[in-house]
N, C-alpha and C positions, 0 to 999 in steps of 0.2 A: 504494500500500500504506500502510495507517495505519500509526503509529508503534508501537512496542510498547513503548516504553519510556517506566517512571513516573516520577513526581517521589518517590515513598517508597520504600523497598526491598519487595519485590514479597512477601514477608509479609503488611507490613501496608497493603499496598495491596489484596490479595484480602480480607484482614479488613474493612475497612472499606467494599470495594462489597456482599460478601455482609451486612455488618451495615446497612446502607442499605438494601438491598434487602428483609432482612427485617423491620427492625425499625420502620422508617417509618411501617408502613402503619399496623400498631396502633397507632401513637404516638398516629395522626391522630386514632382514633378515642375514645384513654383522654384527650386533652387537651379534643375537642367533650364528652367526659361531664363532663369534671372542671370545665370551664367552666359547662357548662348547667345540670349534676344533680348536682355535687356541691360545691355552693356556693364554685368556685375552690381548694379547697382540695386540697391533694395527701396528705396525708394520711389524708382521709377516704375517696379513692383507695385508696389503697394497705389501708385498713381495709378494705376490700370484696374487694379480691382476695386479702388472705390470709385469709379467712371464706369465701369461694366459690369460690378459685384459677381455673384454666380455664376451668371451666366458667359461671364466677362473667364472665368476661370474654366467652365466647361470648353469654352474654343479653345483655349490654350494647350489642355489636355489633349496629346495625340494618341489616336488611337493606335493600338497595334498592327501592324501589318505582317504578310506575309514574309516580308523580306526580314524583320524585325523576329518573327518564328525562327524562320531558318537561321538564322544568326547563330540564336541561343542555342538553337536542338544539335546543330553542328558544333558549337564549342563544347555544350554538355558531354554529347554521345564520344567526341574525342579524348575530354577529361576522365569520364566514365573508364573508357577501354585504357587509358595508359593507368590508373589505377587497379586496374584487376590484371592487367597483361602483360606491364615491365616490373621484372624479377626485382627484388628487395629481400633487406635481413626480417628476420623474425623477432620482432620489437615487443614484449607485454606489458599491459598498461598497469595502471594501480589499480589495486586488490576494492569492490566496490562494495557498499556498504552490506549486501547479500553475501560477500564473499567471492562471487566471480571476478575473474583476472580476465579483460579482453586480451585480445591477440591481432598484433595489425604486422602487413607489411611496408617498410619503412621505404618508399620508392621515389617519394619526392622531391627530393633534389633531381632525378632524374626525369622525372617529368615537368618539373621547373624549363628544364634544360631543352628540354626534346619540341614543348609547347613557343617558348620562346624563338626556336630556330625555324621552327616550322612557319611562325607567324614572319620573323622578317624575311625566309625565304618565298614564304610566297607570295609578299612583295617587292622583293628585288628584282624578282623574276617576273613580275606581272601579271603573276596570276590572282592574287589577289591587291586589291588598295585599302589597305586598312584606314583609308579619311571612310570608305561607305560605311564605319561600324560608327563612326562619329556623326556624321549625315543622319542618321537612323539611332541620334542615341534617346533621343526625347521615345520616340516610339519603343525601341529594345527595355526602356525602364517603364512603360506602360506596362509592358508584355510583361515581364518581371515581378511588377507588380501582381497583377492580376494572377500568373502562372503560380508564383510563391504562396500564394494566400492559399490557393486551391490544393498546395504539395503539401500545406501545414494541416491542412482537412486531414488530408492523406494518411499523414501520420499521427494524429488523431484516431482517427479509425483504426487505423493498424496497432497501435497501442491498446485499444480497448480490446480487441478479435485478433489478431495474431502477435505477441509480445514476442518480442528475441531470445528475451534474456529474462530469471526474475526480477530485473532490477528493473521494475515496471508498475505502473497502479495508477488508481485513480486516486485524488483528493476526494472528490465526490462535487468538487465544484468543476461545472463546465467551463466556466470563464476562466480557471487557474490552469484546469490540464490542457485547453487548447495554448494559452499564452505559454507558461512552463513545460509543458509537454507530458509525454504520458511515458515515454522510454531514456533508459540513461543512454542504453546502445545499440540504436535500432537497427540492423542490416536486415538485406535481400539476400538470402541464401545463407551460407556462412560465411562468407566473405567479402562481401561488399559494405561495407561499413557507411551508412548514409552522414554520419557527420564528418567524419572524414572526407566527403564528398562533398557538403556543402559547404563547409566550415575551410577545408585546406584546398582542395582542387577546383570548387566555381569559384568562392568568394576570393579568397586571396591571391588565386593566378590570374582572377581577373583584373585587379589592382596593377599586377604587372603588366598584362595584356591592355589595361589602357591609359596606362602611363605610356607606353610605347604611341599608341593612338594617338594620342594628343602631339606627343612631339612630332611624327611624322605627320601631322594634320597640320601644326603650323610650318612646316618646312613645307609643304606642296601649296599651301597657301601664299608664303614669303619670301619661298627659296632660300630662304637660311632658318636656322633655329638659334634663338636669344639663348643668352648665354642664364638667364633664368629660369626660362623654360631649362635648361641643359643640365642646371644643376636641382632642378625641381625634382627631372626624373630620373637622373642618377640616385637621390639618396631615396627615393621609390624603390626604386631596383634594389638597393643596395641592404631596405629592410627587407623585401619581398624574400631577396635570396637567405638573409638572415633567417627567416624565417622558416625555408624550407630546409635547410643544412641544419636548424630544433628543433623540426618536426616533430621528431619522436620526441622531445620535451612538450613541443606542446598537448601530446596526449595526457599530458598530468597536468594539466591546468585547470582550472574552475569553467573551463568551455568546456571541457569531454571528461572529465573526472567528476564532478558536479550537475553542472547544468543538464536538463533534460531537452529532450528534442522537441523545440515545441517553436511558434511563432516569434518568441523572444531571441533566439541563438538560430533559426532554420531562416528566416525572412532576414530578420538582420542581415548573415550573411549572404543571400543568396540576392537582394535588393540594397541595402543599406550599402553593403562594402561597396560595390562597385559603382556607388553612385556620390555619396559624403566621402568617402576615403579618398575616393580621385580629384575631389572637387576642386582643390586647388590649381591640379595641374588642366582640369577643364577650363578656369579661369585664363590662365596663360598662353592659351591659343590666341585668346584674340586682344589679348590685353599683352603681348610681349614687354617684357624690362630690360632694361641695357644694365648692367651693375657694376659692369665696369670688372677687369681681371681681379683684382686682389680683392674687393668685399665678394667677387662668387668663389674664389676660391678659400676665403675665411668662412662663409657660411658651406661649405663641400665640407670642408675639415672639420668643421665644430657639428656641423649633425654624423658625419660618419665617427665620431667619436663617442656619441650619444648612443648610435647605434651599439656599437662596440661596446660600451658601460653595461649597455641593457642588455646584451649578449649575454656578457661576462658574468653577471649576476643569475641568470639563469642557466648557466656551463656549472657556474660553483654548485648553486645548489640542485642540480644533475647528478654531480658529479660526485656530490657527497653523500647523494640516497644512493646510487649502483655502487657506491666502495663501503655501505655501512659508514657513512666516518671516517675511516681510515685513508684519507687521505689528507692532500698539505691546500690549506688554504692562505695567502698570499705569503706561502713559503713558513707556517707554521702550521703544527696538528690541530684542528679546527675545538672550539667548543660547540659543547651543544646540550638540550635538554633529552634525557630520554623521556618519552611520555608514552604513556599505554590508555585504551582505549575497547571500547568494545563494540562488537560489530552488530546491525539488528540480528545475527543469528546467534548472541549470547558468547561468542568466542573471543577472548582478550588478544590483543593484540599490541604491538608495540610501534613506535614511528622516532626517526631522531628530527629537533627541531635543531636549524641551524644558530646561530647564534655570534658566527666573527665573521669577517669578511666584508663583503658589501651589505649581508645580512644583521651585523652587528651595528650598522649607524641603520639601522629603522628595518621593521616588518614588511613593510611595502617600498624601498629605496629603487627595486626595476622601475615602478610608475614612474621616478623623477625622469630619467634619460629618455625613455619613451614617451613622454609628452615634450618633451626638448627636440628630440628628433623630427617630432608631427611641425614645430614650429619653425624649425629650419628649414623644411620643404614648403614651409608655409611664405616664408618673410620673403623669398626672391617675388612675388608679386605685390612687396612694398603695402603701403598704407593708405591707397588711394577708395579702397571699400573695403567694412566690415567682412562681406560674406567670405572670402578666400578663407576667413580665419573660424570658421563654425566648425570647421572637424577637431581644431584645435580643443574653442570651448568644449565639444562636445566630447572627445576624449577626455579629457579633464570630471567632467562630472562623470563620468562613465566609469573613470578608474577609480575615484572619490565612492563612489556608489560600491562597486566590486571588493574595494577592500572594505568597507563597512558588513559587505554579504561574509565576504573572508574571514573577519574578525568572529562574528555571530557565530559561524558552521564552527570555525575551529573552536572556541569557548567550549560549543556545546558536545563536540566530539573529542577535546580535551579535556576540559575543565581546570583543577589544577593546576594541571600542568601548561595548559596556555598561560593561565593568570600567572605564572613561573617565567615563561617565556617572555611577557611584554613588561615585566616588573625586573629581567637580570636586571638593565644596567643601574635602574635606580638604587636596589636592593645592593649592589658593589657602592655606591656612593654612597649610601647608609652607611656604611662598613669602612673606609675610607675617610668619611668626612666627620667621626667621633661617635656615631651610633652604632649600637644594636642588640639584638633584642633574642635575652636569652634563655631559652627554655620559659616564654610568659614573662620573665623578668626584665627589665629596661635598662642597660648599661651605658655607661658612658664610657666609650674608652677616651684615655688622658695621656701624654706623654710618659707620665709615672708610674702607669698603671691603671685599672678598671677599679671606678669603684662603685658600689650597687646603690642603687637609688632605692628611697625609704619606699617601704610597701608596709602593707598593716597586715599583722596574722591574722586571718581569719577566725584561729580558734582561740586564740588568749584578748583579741583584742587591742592589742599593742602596737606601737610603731620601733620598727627594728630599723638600725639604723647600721649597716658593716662599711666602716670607711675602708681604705685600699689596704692601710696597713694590718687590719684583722683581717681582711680577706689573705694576707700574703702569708699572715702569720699561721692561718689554720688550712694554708695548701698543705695537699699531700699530691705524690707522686704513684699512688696506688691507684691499680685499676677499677673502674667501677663496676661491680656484680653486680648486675640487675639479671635476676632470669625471667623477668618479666620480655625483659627487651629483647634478650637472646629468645625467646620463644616466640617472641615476632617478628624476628627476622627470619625465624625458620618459616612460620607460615608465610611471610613473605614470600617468600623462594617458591612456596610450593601453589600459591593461591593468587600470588599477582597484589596481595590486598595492599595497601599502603598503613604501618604503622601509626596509631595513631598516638599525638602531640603528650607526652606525660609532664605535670605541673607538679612543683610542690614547694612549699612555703617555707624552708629551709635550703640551703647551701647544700647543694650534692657533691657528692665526686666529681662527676661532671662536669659540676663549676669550676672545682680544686683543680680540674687536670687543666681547662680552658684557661686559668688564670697563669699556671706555671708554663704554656705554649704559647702565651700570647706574652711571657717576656723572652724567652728565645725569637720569638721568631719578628718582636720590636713594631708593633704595631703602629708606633708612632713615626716609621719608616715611613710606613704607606700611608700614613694619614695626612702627611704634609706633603707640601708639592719636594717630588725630589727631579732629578736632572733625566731619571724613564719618564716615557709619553705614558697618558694614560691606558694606551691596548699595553702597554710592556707591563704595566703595575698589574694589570685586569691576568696577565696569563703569567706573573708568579704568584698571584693571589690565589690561583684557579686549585692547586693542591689543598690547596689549606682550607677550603671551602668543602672540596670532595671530602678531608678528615675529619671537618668539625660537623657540619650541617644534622649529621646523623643527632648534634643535642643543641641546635639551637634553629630557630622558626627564619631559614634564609634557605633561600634555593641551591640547591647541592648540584654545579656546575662543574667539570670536570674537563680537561684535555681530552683528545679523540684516542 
């Protein structure tokens, strides 16, 4: 059974899919006019429909044609066949909340390749002119329209009377299973995996497919291409191919690992991408910018760089689920949270959360470079109209959105140990900066030593007051017996459960052994700034954390 439950309060959750639903589809169509026909400008937009209102908007609207069918049914059925046809490794996804493991083949980069050569060979050659997919584009996003709306039927129905996988259900609300979807991994047969096909080989090769368009559209229109246009669709390219060479990471993404197949992630891609994503470089056919060599070759660099950031963060943490951990993150053994979890079929399970790297300065730091990249392909058409820049805003709220959804699912399929993961680095600055908090107890650490702040006993009544020198004076160096704790760390081991927090209103051993390692090991080192950066201080702290945590209320982080 899907989940029925949203991340907004369910107001404005039904606001927002019926306003997607309806209002998308025009958008598509008033943004290809506003680009094509009404010289980018949004105003001169909006002059038109309030002189001809609706009906001023229905002319506008072109209908689909036949030529505009054949377009899509020929790039489709091509996309189609090089996904099921050219060989690939044997790539598996993450393990889904039912328990099943998809299994895709990994071909992409190669039908990147194959699509792209075939497109400019068959017009070098003359056999095809790719300006007629531009000519035809108002009509090919009618078609799109209309086509997508009726594929998301599709799979609707197919959801409810033939499912793939269990990983399937109803909410029991219509409006949510059409919007959200009703499959996590719907394929035709066993091997045709349908969001793989919308999601990687229509939507996003079409990205590349008409960024090419455009630029070859103002070149037969100008006989040259601007040097904006040039670097518009270079750094298009340059994520598209990005893109396809992580493929197989994006199958663990909150697109295919999460989201269901439904209007939200099926239309999007299969309409949205190839119409917002391009839109910039649509602007740029008929609006060319001169930029002059050094600012296009300062914006080439600085978004290919962004790209690479955003790469790079997604390679680490890749690279650090297939090696377990065990591998070196910017040339050290990485930290990380282990977190365990349980699956709707009752079976525990474990996941490592990253924690250094690019993943250590913020939860979401990929969103930064990838909304910097969108704007670098954005700015070579300058500041002359808002609209070039709507995919920008609109990424923006979209990744703002996603990691809100991110935050929520992990919470509730972590728990703990999420609230573990977004609290490390504060919890190290507690620690660090003269707090923390021991076994229930509130310490100050001092230069001279810890000394424990007044708490009242509970059973006498009293206010006990241990300054540092009676704490120093009643250490001992003997180990703590508890067979309480030893008997839960056995069930630990064997039941997964997590020990719970023991209190008590007295100076343990515990305390005794804390007191005599936190003057060895000089806490007053790390508490002041010394001449280590703070990751240096964060990864000789990282032992000492892994030793103690087990008796005091701070996240037990540990080297890989």
């Amino acid at each position: 059974m899907a989940e029925s439950k949203t991340v907004h309060s369910p107001l404005l959750t039904y606001f927002s899919m019926l306003s997607l639903v309806t209002l998308c589809p025009p958008f598509v169509i008033l943004l290809w006019y506003t680009m094509t026909q009404a010289d980018g400008s949004v105003l001169q937009t909006w002059d038109y429909l309030k002189q001809n209102g609706l009906q001023g908007f229905l002319n506008i609207w072109p209908r689909p044609t036949a030529t505009a069918w054949k377009i899509i049914g020929v790039y489709a059925a091509f996309e189609a066949a090089l996904q099921l046809l050219l060989p690939g490794k044997r790539v598996e996804g993450p393990i889904s909340p039912t328990g099943n493991r998809p299994v895709y083949k990994e071909n992409g980069v190669a039908a990147y390749v194959v699509t792209l050569v075939t497109y400019l060979g068959l017009w070098w050659f003359g056999t095809f002119n790719p300006t007629i997919v531009y000519d035809h584009l108002g009509e090919i996003y009618s078609a799109l329209i209309f086509g997508s709306f009726v594929f998301c039927i599709f799979l609707y129905l197919k959801g409810h009377f033939a499912p793939s996988s269990t990983d399937s259900g109803s909410s029991g609300n219509i409006i949510i299973d059409f919007y959200w979807g009703m499959e996590l991994y719907p394929r035709i047969g066993k091997t045709f995996d349908i969001k793989v096909f919308t999601n990687c080989r229509f939507g996003m090769m079409s990205w590349a497919v008409l960024a090419l368009t455009y630029c070859i559209k103002q070149y037969e229109e100008t006989g040259k291409v601007a040097d904006s246009m040039l670097v518009n669709t270079a750094l298009m390219l340059v994520y598209v191919s990005k893109f396809f060479w992580w493929e197989s990471g994006y199958w663990n993404t909150m697109d295919i690992a999460h989201d269901r197949a439904g209007f939200y992630i099926c239309w999007g891609c299969l309409v949205w991408v190839p119409s917002v994503y391009t839109s910039p470089g649509m602007y740029l056919v008929n609006h060319p910018v001169n930029l002059g060599t050094q600012l296009a070759i300062f914006i080439l660099v600085a978004g290919i760089l962004c790209i690479y950031i955003n790469y790079d963060c997604d390679r680490q943490r890749q690279e650090f689920r297939h090696t377990n951990g065990k591998c070196l993150v910017w040339g050290k053994p990485p930290s990380k949270i282990e977190a365990s979890y349980t699956t709707t079929t009752g079976e525990t399970k474990t996941s490592l959360l990253l924690t250094s790297g690019w993943w250590g300065l913020s939860r979401h730091f990929h969103y930064v470079p990838e909304i910097l990249s969108a704007f670098f392909w954005t700015v070579p058409a300058l500041f002359n109209h808002l609209l070039p820049y709507f995919y920008v805003i609109f990424l923006t709220i979209l990744l703002f959105d996603r990691a809100k959804r991110d935050d929520d699912r992990c919470k509730s399929k972590y728990g703990k140990y999420w609230k573990l993961y977004c609290n490390k680095m504060s919890a190290f600055d507690n620690v660090v900066g003269g707090k923390l908090k021991l076994k229930g107890k509130a310490l100050d650490v001092k230069a001279g030593g810890v000394k424990k702040k007044k708490k009242k006993n509970k059973n006498k009544d009293q206010i006990i007051e241990s300054t540092e020198n009676e704490l120093l004076a009643g250490g001992s160096a003997e180990q703590a017996d508890d067979p309480n704790d030893q008997d839960n760390d056995d069930v630990n081991k064997s039941t997964g459960e997590e020990k719970a927090p023991h209190y008590d209103d007295h100076l343990t051993p515990a305390e005794r052994r804390y007191i005599e390692q936190r003057e060895q090991l000089d806490v007053n080192r790390l508490a002041k700034i010394s001449n280590k950066s703070h990751r240096d201080r964060i990864q000789d702290f990282n032992q000492y954390l892994a030793n103690m945590s087990e008796h005091y209320d701070i996240p037990k982080v540990g080297p890989g």
